[in-house]
C-alpha positions in Angstrom: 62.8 82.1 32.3 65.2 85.1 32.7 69.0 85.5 32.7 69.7 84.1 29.6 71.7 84.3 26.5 73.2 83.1 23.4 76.8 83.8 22.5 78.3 82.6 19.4 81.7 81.4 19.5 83.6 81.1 16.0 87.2 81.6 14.3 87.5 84.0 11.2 89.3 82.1 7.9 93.3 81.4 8.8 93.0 82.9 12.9 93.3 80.2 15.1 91.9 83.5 17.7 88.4 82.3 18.9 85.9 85.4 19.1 82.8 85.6 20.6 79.6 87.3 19.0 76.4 88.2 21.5 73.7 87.0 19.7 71.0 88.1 21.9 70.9 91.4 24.1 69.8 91.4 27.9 66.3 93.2 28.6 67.4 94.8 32.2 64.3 97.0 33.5 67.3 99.7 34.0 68.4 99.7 30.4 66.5 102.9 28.4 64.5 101.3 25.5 63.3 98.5 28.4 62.4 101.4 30.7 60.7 103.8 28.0 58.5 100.2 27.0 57.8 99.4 29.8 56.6 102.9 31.2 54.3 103.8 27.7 52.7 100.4 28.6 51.5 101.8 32.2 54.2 99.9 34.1 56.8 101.3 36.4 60.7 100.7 37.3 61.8 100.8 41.3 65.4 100.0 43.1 64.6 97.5 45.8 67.5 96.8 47.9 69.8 98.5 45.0 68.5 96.2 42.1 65.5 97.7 39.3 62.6 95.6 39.6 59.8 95.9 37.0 56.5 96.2 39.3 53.7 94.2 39.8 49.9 96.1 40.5 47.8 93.6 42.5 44.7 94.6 44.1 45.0 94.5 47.7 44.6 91.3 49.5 41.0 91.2 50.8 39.7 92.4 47.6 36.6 91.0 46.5 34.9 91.5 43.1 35.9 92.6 40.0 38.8 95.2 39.4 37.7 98.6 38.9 39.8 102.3 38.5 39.1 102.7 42.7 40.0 99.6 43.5 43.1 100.3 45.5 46.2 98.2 43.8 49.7 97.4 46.1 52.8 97.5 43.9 54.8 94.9 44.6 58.7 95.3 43.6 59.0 91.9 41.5 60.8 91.0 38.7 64.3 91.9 37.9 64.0 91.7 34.3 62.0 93.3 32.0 61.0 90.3 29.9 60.2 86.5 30.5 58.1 83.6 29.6 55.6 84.2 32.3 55.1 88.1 32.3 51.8 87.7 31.0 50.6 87.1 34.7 52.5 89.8 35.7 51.3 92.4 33.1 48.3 95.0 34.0 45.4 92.5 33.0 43.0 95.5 31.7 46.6 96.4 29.6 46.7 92.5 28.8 42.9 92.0 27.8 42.8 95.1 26.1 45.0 93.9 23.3 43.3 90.3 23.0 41.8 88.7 19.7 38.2 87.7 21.0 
């Protein structure tokens, strides 16, 4: 799930003025802290049809066998944010594995 924030809305004592607070902040590959994270953990940020996409290292289709330093990897532009519920499938497994509890 991308895309989404929370905005509070609320009224300071005696303003009838509503005013609006940004509770959250958007994580945009584009955006320097996202970009810097994202690079240190061995990803990479491309344009693809003018929008950032965060991108994706899948062996190539055909490959057989376990994944090894040679094993030639496609990057596929893919996401168009930097974080979401489901970026664990999309996150270098080695990088992924590497930081499990076993």
């Amino acid at each position: 799930m991308g895309d989404s924030a929370i905005i509070l809305g609320y009224q300071a004592e005696n303003d009838p003025q509503w005013r609006a607070k940004a509770l959250t902040r958007d994580h945009k590959p584009e955006s320097g802290p996202e970009m810097t994270r994202i690079q240190e953990s061995g990803g990479k940020v491309v344009s693809k049809s003018g929008v950032p996409r965060v991108v994706w290292n899948r062996p190539r289709i055909g490959h057989k066998g376990p994944v090894r330093r040679s094993t030639h990897m496609d990057e596929i532009p893919f996401l168009a944010v930097a974080r979401s519920l489901g970026k664990c499938i999309f996150t270098n497994i080695s990088l992924w594995i590497g930081s499990m509890m076993l």
